[in-house]
MARKOL-628551 format. One record per residue: residue number from 1; residue in three letters; x, y, z of N, C-alpha, C, O in turn. Coordinates in nm, 3 decimals, padded with zeros to 5 digits. Example, Ala and Ser with C-alpha at 12.3 -4.5 7.8 and 13.67 -1.06 7.14 Angstrom:
# residues 2
KEVO  num  residu   n_east  n_north     n_up  ca_east  ca_north    ca_up   c_east  c_north     c_up   o_east  o_north     o_up
KEVO    1     ALA   01.319  -00.569   00.780   01.230   -00.450   00.780   01.320  -00.330   00.780   01.424  -00.332   00.846
KEVO    2     SER   01.285  -00.225   00.708   01.367   -00.106   00.714   01.290   00.003   00.787   01.341   00.114   00.804
END
This chain:
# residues 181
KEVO  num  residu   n_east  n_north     n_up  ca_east  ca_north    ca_up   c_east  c_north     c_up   o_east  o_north     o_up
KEVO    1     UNK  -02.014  -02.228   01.506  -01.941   -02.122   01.573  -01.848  -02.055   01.472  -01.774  -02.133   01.411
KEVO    2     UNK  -01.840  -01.943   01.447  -01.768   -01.847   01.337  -01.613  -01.815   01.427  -01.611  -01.787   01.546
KEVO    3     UNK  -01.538  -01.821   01.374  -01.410   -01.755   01.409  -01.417  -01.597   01.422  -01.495  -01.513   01.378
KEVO    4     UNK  -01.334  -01.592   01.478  -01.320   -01.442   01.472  -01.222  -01.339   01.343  -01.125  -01.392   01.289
KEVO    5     UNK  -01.246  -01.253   01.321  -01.188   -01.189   01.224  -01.061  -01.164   01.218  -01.040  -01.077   01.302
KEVO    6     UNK  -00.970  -01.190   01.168  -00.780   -01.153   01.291  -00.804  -01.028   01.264  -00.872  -00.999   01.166
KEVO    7     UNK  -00.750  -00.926   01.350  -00.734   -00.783   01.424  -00.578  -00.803   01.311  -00.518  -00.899   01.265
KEVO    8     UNK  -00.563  -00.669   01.306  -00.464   -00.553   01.246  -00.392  -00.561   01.337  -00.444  -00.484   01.417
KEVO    9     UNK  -00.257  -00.624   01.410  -00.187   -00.671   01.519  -00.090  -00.505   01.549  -00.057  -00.470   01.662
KEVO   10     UNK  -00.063  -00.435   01.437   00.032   -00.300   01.431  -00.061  -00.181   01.443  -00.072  -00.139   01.327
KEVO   11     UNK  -00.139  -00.100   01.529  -00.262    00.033   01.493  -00.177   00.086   01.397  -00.056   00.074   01.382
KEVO   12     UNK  -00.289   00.166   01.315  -00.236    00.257   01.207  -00.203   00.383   01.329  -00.272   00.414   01.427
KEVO   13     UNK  -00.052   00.450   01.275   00.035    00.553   01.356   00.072   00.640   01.286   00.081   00.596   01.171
KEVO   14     UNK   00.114   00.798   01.296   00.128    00.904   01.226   00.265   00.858   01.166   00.322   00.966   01.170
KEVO   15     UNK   00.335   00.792   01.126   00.418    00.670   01.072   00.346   00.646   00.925   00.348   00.723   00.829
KEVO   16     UNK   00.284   00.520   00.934   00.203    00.505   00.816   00.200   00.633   00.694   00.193   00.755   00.710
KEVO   17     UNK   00.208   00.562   00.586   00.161    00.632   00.454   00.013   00.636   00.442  -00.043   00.539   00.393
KEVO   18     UNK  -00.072   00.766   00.490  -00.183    00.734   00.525  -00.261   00.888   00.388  -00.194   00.988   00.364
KEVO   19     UNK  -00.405   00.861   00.323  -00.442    00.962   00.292  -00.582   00.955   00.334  -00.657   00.858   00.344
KEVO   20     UNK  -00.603   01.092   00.358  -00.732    01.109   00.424  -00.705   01.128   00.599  -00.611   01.099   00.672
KEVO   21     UNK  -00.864   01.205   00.628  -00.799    01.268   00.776  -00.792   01.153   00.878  -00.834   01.037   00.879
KEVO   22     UNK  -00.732   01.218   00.952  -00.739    01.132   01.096  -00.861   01.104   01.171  -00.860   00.995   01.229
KEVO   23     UNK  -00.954   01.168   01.182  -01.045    01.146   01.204  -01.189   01.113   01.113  -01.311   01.119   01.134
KEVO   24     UNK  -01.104   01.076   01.006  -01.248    00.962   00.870  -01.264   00.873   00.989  -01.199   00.811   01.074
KEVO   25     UNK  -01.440   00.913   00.931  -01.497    00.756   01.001  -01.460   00.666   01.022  -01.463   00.621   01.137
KEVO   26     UNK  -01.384   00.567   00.873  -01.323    00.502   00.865  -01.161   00.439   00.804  -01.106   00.474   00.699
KEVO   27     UNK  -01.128   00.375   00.869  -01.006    00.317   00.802  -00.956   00.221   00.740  -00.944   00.115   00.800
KEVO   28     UNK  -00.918   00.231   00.617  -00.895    00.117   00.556  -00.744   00.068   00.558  -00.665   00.152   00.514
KEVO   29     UNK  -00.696  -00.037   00.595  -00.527   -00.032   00.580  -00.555  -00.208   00.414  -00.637  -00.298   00.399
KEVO   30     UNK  -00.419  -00.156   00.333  -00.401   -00.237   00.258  -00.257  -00.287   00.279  -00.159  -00.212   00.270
KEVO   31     UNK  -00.250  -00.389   00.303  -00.128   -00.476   00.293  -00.092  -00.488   00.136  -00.174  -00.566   00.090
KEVO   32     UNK   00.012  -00.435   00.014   00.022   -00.437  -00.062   00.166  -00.501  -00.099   00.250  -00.529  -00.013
KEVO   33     UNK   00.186  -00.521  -00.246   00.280   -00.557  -00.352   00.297  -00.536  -00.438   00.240  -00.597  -00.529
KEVO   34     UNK   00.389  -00.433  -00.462   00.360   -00.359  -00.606   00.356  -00.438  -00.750   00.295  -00.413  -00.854
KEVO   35     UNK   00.427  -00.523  -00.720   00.406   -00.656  -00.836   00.322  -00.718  -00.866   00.298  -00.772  -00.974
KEVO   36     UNK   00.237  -00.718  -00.727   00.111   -00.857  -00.761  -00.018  -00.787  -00.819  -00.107  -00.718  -00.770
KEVO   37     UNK   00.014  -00.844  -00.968  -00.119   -00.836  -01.042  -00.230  -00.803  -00.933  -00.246  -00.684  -00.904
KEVO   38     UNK  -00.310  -00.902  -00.869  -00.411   -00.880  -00.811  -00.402  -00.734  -00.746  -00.494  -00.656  -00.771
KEVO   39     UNK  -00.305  -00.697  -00.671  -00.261   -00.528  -00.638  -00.295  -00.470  -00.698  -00.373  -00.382  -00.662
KEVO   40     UNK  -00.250  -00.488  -00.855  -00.228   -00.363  -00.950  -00.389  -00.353  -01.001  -00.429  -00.237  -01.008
KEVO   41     UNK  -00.475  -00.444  -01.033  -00.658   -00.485  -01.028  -00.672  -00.398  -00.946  -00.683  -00.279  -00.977
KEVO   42     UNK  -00.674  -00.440  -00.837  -00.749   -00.384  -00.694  -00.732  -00.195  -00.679  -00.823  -00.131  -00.626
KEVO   43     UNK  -00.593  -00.120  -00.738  -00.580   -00.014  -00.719  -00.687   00.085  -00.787  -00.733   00.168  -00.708
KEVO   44     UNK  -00.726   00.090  -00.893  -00.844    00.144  -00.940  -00.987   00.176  -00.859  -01.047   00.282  -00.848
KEVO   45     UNK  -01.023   00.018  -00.797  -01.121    00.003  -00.732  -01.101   00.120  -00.577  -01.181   00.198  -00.527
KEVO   46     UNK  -00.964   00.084  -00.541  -00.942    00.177  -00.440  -00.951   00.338  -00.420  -00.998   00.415  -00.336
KEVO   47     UNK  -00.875   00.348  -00.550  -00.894    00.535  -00.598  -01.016   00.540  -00.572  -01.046   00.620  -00.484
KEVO   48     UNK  -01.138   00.455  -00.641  -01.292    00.473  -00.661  -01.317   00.524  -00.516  -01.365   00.634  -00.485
KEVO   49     UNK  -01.271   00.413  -00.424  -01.389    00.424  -00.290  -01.338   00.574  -00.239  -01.410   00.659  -00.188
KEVO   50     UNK  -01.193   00.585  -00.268  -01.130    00.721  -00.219  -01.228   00.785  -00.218  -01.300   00.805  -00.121
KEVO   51     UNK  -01.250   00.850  -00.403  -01.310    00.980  -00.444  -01.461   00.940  -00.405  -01.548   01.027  -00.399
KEVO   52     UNK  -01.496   00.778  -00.373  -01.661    00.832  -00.343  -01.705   00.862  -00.178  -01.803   00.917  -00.129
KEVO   53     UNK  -01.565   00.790  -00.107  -01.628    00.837  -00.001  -01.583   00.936   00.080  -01.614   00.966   00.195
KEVO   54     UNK  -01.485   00.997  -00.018  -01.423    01.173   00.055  -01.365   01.129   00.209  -01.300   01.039   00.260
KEVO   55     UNK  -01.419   01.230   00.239  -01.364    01.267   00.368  -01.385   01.161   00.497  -01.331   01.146   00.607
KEVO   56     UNK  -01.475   01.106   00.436  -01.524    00.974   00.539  -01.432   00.853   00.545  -01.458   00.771   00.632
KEVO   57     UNK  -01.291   00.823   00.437  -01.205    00.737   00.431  -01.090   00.803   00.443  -01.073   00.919   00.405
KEVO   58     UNK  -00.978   00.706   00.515  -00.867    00.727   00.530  -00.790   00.562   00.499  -00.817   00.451   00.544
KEVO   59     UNK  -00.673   00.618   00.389  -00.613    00.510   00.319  -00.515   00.521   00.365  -00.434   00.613   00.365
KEVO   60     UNK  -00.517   00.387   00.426  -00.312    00.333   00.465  -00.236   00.248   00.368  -00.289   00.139   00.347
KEVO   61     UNK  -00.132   00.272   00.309  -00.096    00.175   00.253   00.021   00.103   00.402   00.052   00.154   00.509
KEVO   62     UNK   00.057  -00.036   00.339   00.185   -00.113   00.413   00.255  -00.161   00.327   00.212  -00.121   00.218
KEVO   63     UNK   00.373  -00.251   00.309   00.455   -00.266   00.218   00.473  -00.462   00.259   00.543  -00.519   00.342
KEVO   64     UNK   00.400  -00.500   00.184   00.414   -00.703   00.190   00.464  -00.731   00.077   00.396  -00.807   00.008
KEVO   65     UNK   00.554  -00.697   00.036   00.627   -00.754  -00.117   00.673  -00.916  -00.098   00.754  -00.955  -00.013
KEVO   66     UNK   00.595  -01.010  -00.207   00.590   -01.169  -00.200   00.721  -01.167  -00.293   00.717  -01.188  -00.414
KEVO   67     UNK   00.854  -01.133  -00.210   00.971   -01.133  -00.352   00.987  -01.265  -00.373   01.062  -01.272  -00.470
KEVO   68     UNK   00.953  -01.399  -00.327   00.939   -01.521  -00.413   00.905  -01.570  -00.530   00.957  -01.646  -00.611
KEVO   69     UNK   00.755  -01.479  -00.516   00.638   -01.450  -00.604   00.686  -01.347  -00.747   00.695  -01.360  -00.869
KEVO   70     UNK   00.708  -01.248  -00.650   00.759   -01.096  -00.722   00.917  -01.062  -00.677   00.966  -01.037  -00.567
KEVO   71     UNK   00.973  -01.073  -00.811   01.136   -01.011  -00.764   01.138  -00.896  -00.751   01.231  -00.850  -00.685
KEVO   72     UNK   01.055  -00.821  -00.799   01.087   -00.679  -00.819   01.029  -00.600  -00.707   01.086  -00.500  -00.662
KEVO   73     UNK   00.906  -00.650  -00.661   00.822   -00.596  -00.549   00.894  -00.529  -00.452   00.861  -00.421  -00.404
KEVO   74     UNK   01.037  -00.621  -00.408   01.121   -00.558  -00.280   01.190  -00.385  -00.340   01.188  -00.284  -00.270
KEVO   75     UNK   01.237  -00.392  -00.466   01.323   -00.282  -00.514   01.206  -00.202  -00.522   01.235  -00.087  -00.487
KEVO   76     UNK   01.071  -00.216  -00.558   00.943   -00.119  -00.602   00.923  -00.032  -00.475   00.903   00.089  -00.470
KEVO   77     UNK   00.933  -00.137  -00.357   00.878   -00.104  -00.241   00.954  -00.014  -00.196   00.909   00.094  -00.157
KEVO   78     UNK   01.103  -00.048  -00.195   01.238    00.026  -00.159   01.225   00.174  -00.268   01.326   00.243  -00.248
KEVO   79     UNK   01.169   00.214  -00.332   01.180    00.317  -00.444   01.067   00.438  -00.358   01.082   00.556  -00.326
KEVO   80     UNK   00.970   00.355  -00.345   00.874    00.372  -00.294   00.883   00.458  -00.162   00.846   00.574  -00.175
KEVO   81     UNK   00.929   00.415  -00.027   01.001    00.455   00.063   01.109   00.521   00.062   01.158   00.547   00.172
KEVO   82     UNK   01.169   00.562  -00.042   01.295    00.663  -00.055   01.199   00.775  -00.109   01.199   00.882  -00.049
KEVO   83     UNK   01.117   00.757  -00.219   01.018    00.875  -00.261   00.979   00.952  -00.107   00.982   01.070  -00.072
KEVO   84     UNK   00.947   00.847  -00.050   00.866    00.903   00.076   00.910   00.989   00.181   00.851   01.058   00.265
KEVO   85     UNK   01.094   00.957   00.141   01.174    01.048   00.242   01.181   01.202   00.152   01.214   01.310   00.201
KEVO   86     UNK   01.143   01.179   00.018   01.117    01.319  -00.054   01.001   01.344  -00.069   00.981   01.390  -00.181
KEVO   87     UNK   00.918   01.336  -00.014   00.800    01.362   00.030   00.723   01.338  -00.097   00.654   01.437  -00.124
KEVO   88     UNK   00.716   01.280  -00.148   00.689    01.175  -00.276   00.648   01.043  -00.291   00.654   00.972  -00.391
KEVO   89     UNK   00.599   01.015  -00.166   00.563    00.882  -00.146   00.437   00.824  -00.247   00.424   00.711  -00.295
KEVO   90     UNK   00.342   00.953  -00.262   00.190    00.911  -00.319   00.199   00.900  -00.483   00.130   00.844  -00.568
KEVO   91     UNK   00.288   00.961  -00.484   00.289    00.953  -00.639   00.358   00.914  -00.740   00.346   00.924  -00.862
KEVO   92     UNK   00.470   00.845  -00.636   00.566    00.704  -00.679   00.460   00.574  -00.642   00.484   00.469  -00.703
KEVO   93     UNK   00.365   00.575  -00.562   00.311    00.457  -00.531   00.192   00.438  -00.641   00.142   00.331  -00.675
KEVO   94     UNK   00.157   00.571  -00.688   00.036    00.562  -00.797   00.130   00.527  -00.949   00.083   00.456  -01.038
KEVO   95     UNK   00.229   00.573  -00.954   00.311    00.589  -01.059   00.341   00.394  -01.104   00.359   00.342  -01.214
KEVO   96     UNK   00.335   00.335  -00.965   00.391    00.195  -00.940   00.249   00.129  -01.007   00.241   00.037  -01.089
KEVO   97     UNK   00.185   00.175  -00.970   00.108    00.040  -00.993   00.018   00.126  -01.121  -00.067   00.068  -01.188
KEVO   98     UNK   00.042   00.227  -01.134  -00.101    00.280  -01.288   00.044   00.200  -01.391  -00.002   00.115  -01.466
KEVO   99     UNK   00.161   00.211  -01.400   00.256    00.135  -01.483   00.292   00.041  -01.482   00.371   00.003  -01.569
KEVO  100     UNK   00.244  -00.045  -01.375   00.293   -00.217  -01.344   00.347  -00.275  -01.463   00.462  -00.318  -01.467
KEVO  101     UNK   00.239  -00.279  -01.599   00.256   -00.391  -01.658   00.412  -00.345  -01.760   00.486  -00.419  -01.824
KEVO  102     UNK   00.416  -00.229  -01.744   00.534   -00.136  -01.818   00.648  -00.156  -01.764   00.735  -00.198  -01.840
KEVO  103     UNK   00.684  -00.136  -01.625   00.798   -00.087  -01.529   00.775  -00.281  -01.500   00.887  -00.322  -01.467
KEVO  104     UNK   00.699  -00.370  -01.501   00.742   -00.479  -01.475   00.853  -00.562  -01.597   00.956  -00.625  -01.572
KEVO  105     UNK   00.789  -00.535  -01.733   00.843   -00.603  -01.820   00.945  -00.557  -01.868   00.982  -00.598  -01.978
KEVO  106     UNK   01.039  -00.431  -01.777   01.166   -00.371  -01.815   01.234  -00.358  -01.662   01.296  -00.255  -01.635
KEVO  107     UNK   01.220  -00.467  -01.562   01.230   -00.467  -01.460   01.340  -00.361  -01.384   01.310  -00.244  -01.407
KEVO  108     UNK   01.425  -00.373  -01.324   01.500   -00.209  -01.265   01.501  -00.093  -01.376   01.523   00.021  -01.335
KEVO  109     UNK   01.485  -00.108  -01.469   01.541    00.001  -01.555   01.409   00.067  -01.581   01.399   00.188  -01.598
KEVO  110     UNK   01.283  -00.036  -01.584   01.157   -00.016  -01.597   01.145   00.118  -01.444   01.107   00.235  -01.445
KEVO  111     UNK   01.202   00.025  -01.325   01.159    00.099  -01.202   01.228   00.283  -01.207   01.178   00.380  -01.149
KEVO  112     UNK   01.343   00.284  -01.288   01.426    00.385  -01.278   01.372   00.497  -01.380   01.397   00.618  -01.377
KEVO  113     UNK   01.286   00.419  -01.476   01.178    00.507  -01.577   01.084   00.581  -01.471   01.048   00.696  -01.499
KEVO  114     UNK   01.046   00.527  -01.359   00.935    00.521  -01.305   01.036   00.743  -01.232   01.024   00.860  -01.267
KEVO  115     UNK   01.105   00.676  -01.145   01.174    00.811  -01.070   01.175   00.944  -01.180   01.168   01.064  -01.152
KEVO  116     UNK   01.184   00.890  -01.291   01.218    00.999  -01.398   01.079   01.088  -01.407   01.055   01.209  -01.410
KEVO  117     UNK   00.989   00.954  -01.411   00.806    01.018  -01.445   00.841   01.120  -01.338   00.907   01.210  -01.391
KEVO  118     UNK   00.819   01.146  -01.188   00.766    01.116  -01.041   00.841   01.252  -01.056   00.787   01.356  -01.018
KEVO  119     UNK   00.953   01.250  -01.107   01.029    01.433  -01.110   01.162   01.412  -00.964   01.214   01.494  -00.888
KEVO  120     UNK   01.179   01.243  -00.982   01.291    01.243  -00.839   01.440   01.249  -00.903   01.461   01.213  -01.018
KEVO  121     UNK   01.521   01.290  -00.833   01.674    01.350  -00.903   01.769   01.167  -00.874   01.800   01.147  -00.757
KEVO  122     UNK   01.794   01.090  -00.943   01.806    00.981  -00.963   01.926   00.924  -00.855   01.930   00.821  -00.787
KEVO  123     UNK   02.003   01.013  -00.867   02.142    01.006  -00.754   02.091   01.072  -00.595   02.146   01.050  -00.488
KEVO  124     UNK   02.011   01.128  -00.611   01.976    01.178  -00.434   01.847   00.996  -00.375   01.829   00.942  -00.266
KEVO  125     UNK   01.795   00.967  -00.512   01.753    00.827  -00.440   01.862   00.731  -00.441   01.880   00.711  -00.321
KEVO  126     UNK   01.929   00.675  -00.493   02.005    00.611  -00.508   02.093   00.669  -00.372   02.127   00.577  -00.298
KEVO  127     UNK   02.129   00.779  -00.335   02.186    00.785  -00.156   02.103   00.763  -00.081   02.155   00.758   00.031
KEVO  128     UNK   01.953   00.738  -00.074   01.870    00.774  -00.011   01.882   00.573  -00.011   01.873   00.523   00.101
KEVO  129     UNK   01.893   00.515  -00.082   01.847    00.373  -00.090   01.926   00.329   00.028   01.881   00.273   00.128
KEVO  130     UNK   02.067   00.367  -00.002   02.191    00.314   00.081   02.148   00.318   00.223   02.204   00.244   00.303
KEVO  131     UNK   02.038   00.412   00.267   02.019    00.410   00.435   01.931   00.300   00.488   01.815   00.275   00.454
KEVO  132     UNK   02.023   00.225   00.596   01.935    00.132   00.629   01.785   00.172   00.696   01.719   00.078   00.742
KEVO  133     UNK   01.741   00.281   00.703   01.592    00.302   00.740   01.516   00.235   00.642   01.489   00.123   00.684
KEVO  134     UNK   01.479   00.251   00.552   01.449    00.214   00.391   01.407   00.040   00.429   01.292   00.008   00.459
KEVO  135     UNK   01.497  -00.036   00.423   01.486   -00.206   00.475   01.418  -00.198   00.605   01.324  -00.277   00.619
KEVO  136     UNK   01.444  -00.127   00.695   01.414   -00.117   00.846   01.248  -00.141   00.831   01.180  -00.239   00.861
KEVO  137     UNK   01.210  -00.013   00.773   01.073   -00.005   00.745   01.014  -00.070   00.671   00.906  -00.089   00.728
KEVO  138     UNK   01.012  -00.123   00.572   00.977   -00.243   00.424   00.935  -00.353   00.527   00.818  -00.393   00.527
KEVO  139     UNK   01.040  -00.413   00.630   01.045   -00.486   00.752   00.961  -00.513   00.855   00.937  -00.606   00.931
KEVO  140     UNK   00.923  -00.404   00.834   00.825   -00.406   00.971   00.735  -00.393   00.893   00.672  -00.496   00.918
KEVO  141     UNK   00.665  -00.329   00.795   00.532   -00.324   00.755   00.537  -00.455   00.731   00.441  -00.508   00.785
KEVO  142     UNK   00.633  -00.563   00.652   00.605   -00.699   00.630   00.556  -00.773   00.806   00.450  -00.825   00.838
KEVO  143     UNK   00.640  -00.758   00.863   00.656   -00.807   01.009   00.484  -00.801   01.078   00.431  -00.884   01.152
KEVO  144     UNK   00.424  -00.666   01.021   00.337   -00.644   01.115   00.233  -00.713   01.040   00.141  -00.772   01.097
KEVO  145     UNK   00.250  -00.703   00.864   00.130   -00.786   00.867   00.135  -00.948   00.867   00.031  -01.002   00.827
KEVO  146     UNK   00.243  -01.034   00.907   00.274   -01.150   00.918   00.179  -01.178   01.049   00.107  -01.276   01.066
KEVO  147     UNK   00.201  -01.057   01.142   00.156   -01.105   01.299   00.035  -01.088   01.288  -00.030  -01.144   01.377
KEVO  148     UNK  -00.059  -00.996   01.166  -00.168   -00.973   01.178  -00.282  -01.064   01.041  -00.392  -01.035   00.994
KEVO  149     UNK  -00.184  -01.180   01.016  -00.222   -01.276   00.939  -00.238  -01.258   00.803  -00.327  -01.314   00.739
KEVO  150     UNK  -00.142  -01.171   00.747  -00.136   -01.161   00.609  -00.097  -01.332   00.546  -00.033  -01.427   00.590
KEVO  151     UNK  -00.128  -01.320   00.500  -00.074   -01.447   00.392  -00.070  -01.422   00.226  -00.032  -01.509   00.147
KEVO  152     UNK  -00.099  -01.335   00.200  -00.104   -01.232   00.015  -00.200  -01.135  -00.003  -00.276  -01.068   00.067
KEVO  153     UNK  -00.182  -01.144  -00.085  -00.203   -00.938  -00.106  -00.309  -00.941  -00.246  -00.298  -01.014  -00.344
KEVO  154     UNK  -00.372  -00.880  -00.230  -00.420   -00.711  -00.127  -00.450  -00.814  -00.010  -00.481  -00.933  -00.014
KEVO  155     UNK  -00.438  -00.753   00.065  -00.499   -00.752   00.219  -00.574  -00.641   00.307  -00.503  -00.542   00.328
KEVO  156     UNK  -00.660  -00.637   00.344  -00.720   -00.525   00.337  -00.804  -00.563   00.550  -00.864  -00.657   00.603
KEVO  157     UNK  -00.761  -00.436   00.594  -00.834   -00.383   00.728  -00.930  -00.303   00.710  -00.924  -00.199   00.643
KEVO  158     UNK  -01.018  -00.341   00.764  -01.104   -00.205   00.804  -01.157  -00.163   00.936  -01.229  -00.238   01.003
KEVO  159     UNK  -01.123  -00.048   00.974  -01.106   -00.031   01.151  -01.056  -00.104   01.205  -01.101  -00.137   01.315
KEVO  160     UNK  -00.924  -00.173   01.144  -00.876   -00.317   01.182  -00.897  -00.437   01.223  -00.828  -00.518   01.284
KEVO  161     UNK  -01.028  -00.437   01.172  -01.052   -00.564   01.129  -01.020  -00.664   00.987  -00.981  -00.586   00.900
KEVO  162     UNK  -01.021  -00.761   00.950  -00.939   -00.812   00.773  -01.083  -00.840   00.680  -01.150  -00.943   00.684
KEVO  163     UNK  -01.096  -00.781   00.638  -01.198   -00.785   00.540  -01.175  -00.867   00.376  -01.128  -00.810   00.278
KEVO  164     UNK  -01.218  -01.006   00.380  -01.143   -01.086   00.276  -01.296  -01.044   00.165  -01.411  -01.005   00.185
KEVO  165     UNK  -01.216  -01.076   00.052  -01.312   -01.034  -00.094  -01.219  -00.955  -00.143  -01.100  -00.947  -00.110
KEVO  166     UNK  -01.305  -00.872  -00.257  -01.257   -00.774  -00.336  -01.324  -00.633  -00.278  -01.389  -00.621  -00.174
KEVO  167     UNK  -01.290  -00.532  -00.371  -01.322   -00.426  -00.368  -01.458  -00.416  -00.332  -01.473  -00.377  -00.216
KEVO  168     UNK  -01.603  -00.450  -00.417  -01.715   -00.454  -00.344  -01.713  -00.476  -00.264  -01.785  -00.404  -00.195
KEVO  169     UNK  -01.647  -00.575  -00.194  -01.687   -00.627  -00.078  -01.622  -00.512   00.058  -01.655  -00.511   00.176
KEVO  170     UNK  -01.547  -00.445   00.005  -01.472   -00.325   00.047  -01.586  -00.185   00.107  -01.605  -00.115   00.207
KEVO  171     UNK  -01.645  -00.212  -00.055  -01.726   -00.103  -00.039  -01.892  -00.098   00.010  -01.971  -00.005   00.024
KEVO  172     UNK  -01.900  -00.216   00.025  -02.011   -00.238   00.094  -01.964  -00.282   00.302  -02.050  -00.274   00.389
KEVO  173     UNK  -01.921  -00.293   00.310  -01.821   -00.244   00.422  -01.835  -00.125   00.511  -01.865  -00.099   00.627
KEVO  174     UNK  -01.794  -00.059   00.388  -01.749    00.073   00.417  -01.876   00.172   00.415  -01.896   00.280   00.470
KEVO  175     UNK  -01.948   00.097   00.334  -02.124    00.234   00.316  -02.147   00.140   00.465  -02.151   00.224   00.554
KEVO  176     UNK  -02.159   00.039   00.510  -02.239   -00.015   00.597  -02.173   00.062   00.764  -02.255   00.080   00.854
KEVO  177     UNK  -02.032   00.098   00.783  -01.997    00.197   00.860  -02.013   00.316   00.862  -02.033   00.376   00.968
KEVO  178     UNK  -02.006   00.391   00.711  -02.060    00.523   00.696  -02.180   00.557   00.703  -02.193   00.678   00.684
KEVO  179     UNK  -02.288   00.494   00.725  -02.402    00.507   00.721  -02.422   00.462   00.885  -02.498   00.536   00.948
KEVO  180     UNK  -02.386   00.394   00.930  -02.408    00.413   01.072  -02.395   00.530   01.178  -02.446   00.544   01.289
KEVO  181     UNK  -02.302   00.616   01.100  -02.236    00.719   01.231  -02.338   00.841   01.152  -02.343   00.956   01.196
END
């Protein structure tokens, strides 16, 4: 007898950091960490399925920073989500992980290199950090994927279901839904 797959316990909501339409075939949500190596691997593979499967995918990111694991993950994540209130979310999050191994081994000062790339005005994030929305949200994306059986990262949904492997295993997935409809 097979278990069942754990379900995505939070639906993806016009909330979410989402790219691609609302109505792609499919959906992928990633439970991420901007720290964890395996993350920073996996992001490449992800751009890939982006650009190959266009319009037929829609990418969620969530925010699971293992700050046990990763100290920095919580401040990455928090940078991350202030970008997002400057409508800058996508390209502080690409900025995060195409520089991991850079912005890790110069840890905050590394992250504060990162705002400079991204074109963010350093003192409007830094007010922007101070609001407790910022933690609120980091919170709940952790929260939701705790209930929806994250245990480390990448973590990966599809149509909310948890799809364990790597990237192939992603993308064979994903042709096997796109090719159905």
């Amino acid at each position: 007898m097979h278990a069942r797959t754990p379900e995505l316990a939070i639906p993806v909501s016009a909330d979410d950091h989402a790219q691609g339409s609302r109505s792609a075939t499919v959906t992928l949500v990633e439970y991420g960490d901007y720290q964890c190596p395996a993350c920073g691997m996996a992001y490449p593979g992800i751009k890939r399925l982006q650009r190959g499967f266009g319009k037929s995918l829609r990418f969620v990111f969530r925010n699971f920073p293992l700050t046990e694991a990763h100290p920095l993950a919580r401040p990455a994540a928090e940078l991350a989500e202030a970008a997002s209130l400057l409508h800058q979310f996508w390209p502080m999050h690409d900025w995060l992980y195409e520089n991991q191994d850079a912005w890790t081994a110069y840890g905050t000062e590394g992250l504060e290199a990162g705002l400079r790339q991204v074109g963010l005005d350093e003192s409007e994030v830094a007010q922007i950090l101070r609001r407790p929305g910022i933690d609120a949200r980091i919170r709940a994306d952790f929260m939701g994927g705790v209930r929806s059986g994250v245990n480390g990262t990448p973590c990966f949904f599809l149509d909310g279901y948890r799809v364990d492997g790597g990237v192939a295993d992603l993308e064979y997935a994903i042709a096997e839904r796109t090719n159905e409809s």
